[in-house]
N, C-alpha and C positions, 0 to 999 in steps of 0.2 A: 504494500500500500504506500501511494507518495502523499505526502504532507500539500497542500493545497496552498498553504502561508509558507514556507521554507522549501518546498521541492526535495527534502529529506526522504527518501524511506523507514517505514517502521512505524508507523505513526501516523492520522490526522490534524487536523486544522482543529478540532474538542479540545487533543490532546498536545497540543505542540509546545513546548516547553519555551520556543523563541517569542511566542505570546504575553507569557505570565513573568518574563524577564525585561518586557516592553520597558524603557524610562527608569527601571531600577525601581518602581515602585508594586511595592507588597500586591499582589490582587489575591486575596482572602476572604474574599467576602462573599457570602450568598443572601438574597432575598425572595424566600417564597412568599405567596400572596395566596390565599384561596375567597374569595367571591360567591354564598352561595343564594340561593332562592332570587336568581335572575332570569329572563325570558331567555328566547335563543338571539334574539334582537341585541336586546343587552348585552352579551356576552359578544356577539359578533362585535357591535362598536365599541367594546371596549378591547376585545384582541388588537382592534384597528387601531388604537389609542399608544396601547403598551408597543406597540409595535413601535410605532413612531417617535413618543419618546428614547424610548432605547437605541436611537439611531441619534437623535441629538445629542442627550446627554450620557453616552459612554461611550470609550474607543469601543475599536474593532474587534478586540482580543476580551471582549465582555460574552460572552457565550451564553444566548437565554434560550431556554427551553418551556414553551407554553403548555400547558395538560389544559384543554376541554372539554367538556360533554355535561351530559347526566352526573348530576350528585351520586348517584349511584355506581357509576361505571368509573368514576375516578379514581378509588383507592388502587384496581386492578390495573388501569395504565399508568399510573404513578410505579407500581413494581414495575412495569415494564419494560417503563425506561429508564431507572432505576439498573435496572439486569445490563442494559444495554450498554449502560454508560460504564458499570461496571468491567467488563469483558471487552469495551474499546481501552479502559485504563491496563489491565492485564497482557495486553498487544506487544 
């Protein structure tokens, strides 16, 4: 696998270590959000929203991952990719 941001093998663009060394400053941070008892309406314009901030205010090497659906159907895609992100780290 090549790296997409460094053209390295071994690795992706999630995972790429010349990201999180960007400027010499620490990137440690995580912020989940969970949103619930919204229409699908709602939820669309506000994917459209997060979306867009996240493109102002944070470099490129900010890495978001959006879960939605059903109140009910989210703990299961939460493991998901959860598994996923997991087993691209082990690479």
């Amino acid at each position: 696998m090549k790296c997409s941001n460094c053209g390295q093998e071994g690795h992706n663009r999630r995972t790429c270590q010349a990201l999180y060394l960007e400027n010499n400053l620490p990137r440690d941070r995580a912020l989940i959000l969970r949103l619930d008892n919204m229409t699908e309406d709602e939820q669309n314009r506000m994917h459209s929203e997060i979306v867009k901030l996240k493109k102002k205010e944070t470099s490129d090497s900010v890495i978001a991952t959006l879960v939605e659906g059903k109140s009910s159907e989210l703990p299961s895609k939460i493991k998901a990719i959860h598994s996923s992100i997991e087993d691209q780290c082990d690479e």
